[in-house]
C-alpha positions as CSV (number, residue, x, y, z in Angstrom):
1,X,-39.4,-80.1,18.0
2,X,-42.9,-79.3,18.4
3,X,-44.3,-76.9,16.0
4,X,-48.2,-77.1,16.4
5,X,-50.1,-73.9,17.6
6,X,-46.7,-72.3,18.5
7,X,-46.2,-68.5,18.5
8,X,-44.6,-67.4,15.1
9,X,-43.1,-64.5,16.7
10,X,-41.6,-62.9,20.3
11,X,-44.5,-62.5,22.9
12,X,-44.5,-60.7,25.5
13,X,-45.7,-62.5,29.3
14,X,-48.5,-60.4,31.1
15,X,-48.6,-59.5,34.7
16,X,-45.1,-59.6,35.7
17,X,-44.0,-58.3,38.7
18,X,-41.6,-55.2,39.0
19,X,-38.7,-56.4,40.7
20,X,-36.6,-53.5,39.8
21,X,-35.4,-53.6,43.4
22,X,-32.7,-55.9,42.6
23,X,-30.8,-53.8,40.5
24,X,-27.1,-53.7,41.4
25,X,-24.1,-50.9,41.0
26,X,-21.6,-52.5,39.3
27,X,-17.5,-52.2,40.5
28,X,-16.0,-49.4,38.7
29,X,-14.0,-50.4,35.6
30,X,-10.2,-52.0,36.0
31,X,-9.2,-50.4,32.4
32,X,-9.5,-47.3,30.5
33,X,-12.7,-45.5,28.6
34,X,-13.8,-46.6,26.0
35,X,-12.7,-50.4,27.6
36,X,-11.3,-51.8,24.7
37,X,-9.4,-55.0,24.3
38,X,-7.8,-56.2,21.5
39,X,-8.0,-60.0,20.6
40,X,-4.2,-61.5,21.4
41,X,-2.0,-61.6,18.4
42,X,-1.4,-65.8,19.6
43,X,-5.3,-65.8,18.7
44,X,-5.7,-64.6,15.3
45,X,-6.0,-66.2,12.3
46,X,-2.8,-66.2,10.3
47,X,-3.9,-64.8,7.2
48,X,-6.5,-61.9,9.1
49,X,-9.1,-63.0,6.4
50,X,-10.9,-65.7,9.1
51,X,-12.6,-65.4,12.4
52,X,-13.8,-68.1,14.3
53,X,-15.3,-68.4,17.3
54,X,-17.6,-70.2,20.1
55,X,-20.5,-68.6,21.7
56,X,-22.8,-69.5,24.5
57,X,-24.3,-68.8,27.5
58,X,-26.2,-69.8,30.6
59,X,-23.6,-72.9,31.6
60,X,-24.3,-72.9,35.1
61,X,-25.9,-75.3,37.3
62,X,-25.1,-77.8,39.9
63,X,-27.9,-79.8,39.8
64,X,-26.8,-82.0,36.3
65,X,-23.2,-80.5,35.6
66,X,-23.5,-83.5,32.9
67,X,-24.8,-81.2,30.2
68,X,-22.2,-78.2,30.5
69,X,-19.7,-80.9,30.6
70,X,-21.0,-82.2,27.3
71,X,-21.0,-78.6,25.9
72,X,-17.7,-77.5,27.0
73,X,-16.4,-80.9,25.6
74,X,-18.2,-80.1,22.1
75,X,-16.6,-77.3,21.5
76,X,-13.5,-78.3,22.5
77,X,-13.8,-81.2,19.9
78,X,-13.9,-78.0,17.0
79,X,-10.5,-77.4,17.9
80,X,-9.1,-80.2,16.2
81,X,-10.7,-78.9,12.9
82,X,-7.2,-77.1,11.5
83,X,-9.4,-75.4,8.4
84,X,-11.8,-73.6,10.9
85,X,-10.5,-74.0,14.3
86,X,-12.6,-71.6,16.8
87,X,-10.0,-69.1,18.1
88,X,-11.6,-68.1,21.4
89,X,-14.9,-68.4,23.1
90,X,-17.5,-65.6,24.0
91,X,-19.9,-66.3,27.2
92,X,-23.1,-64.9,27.2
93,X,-23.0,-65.2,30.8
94,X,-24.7,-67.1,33.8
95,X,-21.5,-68.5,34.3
96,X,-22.7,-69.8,37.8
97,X,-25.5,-69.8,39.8
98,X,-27.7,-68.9,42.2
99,X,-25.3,-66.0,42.7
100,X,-22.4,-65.3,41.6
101,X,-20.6,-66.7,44.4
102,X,-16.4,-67.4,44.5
103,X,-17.6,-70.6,45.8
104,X,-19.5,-71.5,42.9
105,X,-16.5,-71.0,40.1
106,X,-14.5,-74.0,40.5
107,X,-17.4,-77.1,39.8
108,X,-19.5,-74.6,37.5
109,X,-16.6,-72.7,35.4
110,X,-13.1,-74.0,35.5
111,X,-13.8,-77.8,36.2
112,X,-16.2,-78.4,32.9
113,X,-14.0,-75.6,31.0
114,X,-10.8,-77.1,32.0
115,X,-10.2,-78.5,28.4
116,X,-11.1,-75.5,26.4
117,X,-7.9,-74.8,24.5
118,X,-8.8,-71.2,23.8
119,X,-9.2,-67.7,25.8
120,X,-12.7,-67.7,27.1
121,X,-14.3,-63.9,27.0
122,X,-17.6,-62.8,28.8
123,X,-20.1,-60.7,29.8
124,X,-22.3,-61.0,33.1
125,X,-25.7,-62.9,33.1
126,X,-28.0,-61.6,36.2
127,X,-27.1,-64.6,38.5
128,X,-23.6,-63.5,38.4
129,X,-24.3,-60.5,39.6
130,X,-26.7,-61.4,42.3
131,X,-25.5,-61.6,45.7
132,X,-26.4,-64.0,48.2
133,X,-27.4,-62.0,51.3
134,X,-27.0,-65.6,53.6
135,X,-23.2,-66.1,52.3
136,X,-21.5,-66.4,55.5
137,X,-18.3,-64.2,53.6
138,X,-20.3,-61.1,52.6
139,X,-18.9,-59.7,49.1
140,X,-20.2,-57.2,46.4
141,X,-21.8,-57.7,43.3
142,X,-19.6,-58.8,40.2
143,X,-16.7,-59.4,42.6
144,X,-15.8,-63.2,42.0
145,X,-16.7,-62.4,38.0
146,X,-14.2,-59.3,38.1
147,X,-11.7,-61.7,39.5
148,X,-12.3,-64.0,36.5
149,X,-12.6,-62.0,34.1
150,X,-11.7,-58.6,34.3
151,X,-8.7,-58.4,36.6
152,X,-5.5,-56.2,36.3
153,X,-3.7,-58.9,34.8
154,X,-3.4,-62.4,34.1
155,X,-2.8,-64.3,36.7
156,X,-3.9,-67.8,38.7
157,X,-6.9,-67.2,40.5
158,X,-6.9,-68.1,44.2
159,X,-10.7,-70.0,44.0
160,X,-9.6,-71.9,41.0
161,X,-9.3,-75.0,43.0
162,X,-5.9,-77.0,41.2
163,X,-7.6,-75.8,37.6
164,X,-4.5,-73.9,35.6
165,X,-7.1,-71.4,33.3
166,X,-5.7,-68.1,34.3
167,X,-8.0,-64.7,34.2
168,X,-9.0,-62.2,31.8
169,X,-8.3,-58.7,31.7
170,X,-11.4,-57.6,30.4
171,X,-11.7,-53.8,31.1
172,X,-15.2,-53.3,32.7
173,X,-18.3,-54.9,32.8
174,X,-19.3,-53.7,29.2
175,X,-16.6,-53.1,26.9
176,X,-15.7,-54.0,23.8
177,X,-13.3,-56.7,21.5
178,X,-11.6,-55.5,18.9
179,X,-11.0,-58.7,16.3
180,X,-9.8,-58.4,12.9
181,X,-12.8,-59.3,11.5
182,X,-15.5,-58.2,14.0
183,X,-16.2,-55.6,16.7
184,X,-18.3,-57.1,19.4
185,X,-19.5,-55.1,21.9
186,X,-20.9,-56.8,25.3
187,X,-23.6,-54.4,27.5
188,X,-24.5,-55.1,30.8
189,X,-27.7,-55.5,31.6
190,X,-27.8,-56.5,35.9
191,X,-29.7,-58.5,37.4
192,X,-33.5,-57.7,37.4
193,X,-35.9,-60.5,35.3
194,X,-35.9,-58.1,32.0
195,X,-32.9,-56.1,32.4
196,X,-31.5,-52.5,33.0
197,X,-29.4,-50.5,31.5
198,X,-28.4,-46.9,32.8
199,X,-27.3,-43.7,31.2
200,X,-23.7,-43.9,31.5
201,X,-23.7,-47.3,29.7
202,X,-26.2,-45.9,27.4
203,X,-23.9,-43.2,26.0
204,X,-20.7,-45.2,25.9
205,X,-22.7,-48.1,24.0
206,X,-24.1,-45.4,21.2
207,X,-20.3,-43.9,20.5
208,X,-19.6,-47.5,20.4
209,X,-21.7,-47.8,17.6
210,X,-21.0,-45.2,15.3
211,X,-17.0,-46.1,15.8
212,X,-17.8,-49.6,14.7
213,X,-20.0,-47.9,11.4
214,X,-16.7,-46.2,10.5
215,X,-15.4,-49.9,10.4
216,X,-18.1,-51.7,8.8
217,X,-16.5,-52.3,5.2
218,X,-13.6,-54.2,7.3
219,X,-15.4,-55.6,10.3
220,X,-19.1,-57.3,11.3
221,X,-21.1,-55.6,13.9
222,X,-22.0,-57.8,16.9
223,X,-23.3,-57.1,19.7
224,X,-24.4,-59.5,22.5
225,X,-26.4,-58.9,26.1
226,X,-27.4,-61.0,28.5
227,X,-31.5,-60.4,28.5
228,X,-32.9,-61.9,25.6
229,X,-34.9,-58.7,23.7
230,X,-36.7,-61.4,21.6
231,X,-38.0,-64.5,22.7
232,X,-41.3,-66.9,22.8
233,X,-40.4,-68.7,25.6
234,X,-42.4,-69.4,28.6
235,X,-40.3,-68.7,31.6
236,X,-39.2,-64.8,30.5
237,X,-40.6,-63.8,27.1
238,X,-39.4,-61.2,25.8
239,X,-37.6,-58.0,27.7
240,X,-39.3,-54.6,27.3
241,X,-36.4,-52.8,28.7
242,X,-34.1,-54.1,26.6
243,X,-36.0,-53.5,23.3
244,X,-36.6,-50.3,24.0
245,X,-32.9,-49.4,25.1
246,X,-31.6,-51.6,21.6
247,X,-34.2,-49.3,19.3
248,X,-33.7,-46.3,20.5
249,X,-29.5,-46.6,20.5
250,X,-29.8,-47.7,16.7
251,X,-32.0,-45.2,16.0
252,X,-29.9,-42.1,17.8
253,X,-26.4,-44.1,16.3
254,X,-28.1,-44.5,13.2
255,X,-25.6,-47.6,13.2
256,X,-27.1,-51.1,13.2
257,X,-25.7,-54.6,14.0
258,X,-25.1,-57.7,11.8
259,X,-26.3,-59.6,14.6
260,X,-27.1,-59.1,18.1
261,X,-26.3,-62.6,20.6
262,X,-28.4,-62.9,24.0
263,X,-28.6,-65.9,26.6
264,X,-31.0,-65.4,29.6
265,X,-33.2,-67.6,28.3
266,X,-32.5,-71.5,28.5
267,X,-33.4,-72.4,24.6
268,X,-31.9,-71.9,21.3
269,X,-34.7,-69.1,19.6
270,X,-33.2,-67.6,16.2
271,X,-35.3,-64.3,14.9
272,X,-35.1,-62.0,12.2
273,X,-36.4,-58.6,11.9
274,X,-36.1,-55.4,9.5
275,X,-35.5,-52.0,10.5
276,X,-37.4,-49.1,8.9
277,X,-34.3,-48.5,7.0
278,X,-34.3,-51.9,5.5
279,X,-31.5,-52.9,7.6
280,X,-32.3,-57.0,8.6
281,X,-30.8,-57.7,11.8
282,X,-30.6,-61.3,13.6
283,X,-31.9,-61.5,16.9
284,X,-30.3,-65.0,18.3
285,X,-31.1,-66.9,21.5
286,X,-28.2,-68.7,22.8
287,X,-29.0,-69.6,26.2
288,X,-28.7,-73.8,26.2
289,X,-24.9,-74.1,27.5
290,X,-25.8,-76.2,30.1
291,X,-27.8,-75.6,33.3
292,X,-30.2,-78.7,33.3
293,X,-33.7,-76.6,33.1
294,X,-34.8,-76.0,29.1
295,X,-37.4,-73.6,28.5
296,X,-40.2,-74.7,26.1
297,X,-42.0,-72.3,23.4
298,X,-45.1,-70.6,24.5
299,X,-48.2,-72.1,22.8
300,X,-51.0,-69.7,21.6
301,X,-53.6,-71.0,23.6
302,X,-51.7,-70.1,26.2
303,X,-53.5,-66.8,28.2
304,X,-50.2,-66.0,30.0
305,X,-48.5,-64.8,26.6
306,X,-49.1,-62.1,24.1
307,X,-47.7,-60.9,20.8
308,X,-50.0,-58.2,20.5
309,X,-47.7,-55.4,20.5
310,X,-46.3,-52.7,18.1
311,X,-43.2,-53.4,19.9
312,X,-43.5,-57.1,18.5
313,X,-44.2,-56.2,14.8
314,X,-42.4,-57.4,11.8
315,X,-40.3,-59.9,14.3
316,X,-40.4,-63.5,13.2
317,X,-39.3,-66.6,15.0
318,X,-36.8,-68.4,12.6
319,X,-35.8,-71.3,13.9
320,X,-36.1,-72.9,17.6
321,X,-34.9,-75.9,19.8
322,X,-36.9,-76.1,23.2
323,X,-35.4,-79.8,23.6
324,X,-31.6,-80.2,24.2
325,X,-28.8,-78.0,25.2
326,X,-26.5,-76.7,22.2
327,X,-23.7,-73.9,21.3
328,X,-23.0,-71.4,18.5
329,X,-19.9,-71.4,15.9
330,X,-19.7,-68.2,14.4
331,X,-17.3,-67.9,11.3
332,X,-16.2,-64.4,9.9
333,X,-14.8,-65.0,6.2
334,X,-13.4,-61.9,4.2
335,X,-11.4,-61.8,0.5
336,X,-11.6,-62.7,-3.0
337,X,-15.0,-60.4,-3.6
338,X,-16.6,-62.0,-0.6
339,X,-17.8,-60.9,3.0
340,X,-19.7,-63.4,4.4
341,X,-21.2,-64.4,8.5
342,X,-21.9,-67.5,9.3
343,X,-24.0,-69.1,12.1
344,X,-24.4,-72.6,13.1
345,X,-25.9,-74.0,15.9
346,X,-24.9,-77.3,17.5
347,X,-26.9,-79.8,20.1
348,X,-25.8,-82.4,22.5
349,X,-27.9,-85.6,22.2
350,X,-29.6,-85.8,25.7
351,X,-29.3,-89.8,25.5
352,X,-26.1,-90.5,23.9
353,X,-23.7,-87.5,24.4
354,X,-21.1,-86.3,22.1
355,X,-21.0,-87.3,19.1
356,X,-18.4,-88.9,16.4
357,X,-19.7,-86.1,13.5
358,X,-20.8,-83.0,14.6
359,X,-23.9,-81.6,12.0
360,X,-25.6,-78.2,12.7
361,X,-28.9,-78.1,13.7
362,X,-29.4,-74.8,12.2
363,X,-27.4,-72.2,10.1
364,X,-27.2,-68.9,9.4
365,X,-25.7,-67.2,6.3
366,X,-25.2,-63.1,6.3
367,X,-24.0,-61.9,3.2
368,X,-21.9,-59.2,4.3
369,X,-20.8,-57.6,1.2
370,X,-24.0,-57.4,-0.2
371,X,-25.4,-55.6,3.1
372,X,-22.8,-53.0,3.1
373,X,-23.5,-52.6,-0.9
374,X,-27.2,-52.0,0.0
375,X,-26.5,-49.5,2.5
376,X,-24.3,-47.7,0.0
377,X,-27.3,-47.7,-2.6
378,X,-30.0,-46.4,0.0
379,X,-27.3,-43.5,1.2
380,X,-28.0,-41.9,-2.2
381,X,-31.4,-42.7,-3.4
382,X,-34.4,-40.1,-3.0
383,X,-36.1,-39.3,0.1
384,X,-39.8,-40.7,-0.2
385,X,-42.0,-38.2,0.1
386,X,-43.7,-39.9,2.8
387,X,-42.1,-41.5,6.1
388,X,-41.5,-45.3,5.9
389,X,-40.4,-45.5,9.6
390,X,-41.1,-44.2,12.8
391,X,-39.6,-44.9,16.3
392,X,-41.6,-47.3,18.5
């Protein structure tokens, strides 16, 4: 991991061009507002003081399925851990690519993902909603994900190939899990380079926020997107859209996250930044899962890339690996006085493979308890008599 002349911060890359254009409408939900869905009662931890997960994203790719093999197989290897056994999976999505394409499902999903003993969750990258205009079999956008992922109700699906994982009955497009430990909410953000979000999902994802603030003493706030807001890397940077739409919803809630999960980009990128409220939130890149092309850090010698932007401010690049694909374990502990998040990020040796003992590249450690304490404390203490934040 290279760490000379490196940006120490998100950047954003100059002269990009508007391709707005490729925005796509969405099929209309298959569940009810507010599209809930409770984690399955065969998922949780026995005790409801433990959740454990997997998260990734961006596994798709044809050209070297090796490395989402290698992934998939990882993680599947955490399962024979009975003290903190992952109890589902959450897909930042990218699932295949170019487009997302029925065709595409069975090598780039349910082959490599064949083994994974738990539920796999997921929200949609951009090149699963892309359609492929030359497709001989035209379709819609989101139509081979939707039969994956958010059907009616579980059943075998048809382009499966002889693979037995059945589908998901995810309620829309964005929607929200309900865990014991955690509400995660997954947006939408289409297809176009930096994202977009519109107005309906806009409102629904703000009410989403303040009902997971009533629930904050019980459960994390996480909530994960496809378009990276942060990021230093050189084939997207960072996404204006998306920081603006992420500001401006915590600021109208006045409910922020624990953590907020993206993929998009093909690194692992780990930031931290603090809110004029004092809140810190982690910004984490998880976009490594597999597809065979990594994206490097941008250098500062580098023209193409700024960080010259109040946007960018009081943002700072944590941790990074621009080298090898990887996946998250996230790990929700709660009781005996303590409340307590914890990341850590695994790699697959490029060379070698999988690996006997599995060590974390990186880790992050959220006191929970202490957070919510902190919050508590700033509720009641006196108003400054000058302003310590304003909206960016």
């Amino acid at each position: 991991m290279c760490t000379q002349e490196i940006f120490t911060g998100p950047v954003f890359k100059k002269d990009q061009p508007d391709d707005s254009y490729k925005f796509q409408f969405p099929p209309l939900p298959t569940g009810a507002y507010p599209y809930h869905l409770d984690l399955p009662l065969s998922c949780r931890n026995t005790t409801g003081k433990r959740l454990v997960f997997n998260l990734t994203g961006d596994t798709g790719g044809v050209k070297a399925p090796a490395f989402q093999k290698e992934v998939a197989l990882q993680m599947a290897q955490q399962y024979l851990s009975p003290e903190s056994r992952p109890q589902f999976l959450y897909h930042l999505g990218d699932i295949v690519y170019h487009f997302g394409e029925k065709e595409q499902y069975q090598k780039q999903f349910f082959e490599p993902y064949e083994n994974y003993p738990g539920p796999i969750y997921a929200i949609a990258g951009n090149h699963d909603a892309d359609v492929n205009p030359d497709n001989p079999e035209p379709y819609e956008s989101l139509d081979a994900f939707y039969n994956v992922f958010c059907n009616t109700s579980s059943r075998t699906v048809y382009f499966a190939g002889a693979h037995s994982r059945k589908s998901q009955q995810q309620p829309n497009v964005y929607w929200t899990l309900n865990t014991e430990l955690a509400t995660i909410i997954g947006l939408y953000s289409n297809v176009p380079k930096y994202g977009s979000i519109g107005a309906a999902q806009r409102s629904w994802f703000i009410e989403e926020l303040k009902r997971a603030g009533t629930l904050k003493q019980e459960k994390a706030i996480i909530v994960c997107l496809h378009h990276a807001p942060y990021s230093a890397d050189t084939n997207h940077a960072s996404s204006l859209p998306m920081i603006r739409f992420l500001n401006m919803a915590f600021e109208e809630a006045g409910v922020y996250p624990d953590v907020v999960f993206s993929g998009h980009v093909h690194n692992y990128q780990r930031f931290s930044k603090i809110y004029g409220n004092g809140k810190e939130v982690a910004f984490i890149v998880a976009g490594a899962g597999g597809f065979d092309e990594l994206h490097t850090i941008a250098r500062t010698d580098d023209p193409l890339f700024t960080d010259h932007s109040p946007l960018l401010q009081g943002v700072r690049l944590e941790k990074y690996c621009e080298n090898q694909h990887g996946f998250l374990k996230v790990d929700i502990e709660k009781g005996q006085g303590k409340f307590r998040l914890t990341c850590d990020y695994y790699t697959i040796n490029q060379q070698s493979g999988l690996s006997e003992k599995q060590e974390a590249f990186d880790r992050l450690t959220i006191d929970l308890q202490q957070d919510r304490e902190s919050e508590e404390m700033l509720r009641f203490a006196p108003v400054p008599a000058y302003p310590v934040y304003s909206s960016l």
